[in-house]
C-alpha positions as CSV (number, residue, x, y, z in Angstrom):
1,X,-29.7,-76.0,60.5
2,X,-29.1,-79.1,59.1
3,X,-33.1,-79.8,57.9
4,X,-32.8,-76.8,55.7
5,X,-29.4,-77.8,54.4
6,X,-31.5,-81.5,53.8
7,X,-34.5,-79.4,51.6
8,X,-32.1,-77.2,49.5
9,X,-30.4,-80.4,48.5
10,X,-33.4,-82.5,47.5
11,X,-34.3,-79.3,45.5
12,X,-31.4,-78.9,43.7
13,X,-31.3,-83.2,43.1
14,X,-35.2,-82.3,42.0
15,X,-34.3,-79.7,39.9
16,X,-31.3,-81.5,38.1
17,X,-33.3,-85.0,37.6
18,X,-36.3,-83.3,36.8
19,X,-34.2,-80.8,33.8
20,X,-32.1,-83.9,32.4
21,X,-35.2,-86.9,33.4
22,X,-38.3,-85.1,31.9
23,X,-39.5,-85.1,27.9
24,X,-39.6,-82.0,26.9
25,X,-43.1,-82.1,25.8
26,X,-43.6,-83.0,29.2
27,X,-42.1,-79.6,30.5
28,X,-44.2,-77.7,28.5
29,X,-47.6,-78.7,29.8
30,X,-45.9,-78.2,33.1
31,X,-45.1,-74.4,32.0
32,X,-48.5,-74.2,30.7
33,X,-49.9,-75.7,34.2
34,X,-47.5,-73.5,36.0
35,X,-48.9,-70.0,34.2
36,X,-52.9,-71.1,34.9
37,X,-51.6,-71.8,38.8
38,X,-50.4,-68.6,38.3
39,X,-53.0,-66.4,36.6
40,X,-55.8,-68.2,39.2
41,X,-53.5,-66.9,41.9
42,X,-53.5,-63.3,40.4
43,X,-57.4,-63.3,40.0
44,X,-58.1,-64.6,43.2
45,X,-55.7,-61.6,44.9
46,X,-58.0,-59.4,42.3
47,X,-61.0,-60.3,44.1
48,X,-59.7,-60.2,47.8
49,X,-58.6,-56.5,46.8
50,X,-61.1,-55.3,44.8
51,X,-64.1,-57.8,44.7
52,X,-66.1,-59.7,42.7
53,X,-68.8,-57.1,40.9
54,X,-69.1,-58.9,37.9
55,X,-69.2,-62.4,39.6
56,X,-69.5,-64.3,36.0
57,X,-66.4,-62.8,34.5
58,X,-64.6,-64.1,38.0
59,X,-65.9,-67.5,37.7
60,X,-65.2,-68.0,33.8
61,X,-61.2,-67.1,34.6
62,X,-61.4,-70.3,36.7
63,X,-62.7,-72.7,34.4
């Protein structure tokens, strides 16, 4: 029990450096890297559900 009392305490230290430490402008391109992680990981569910028929429209949501 102890390791996972370890990781929930570097997250939280993470968490408040990273909210007091970082630029804000900084914190925005990470939101904005954060949603295309995101919407990537939606399309890519999309396909292992439902497939890729149009193959182009797939491809162009990943770059």
């Amino acid at each position: 029990m102890s390791g996972a009392g370890s990781v929930g305490s570097v997250v939280r230290r993470f968490l408040a450096e990273y909210g007091s430490g970082t630029p804000s402008r900084l914190k925005v391109l990470d939101a904005y890297l954060l949603y295309v992680l995101l919407t990537g990981a939606l399309q890519f569910g999309y396909c292992l559900g439902v497939g890729t028929f149009p193959f182009n429209s797939f491809l162009s949501g990943f770059i």
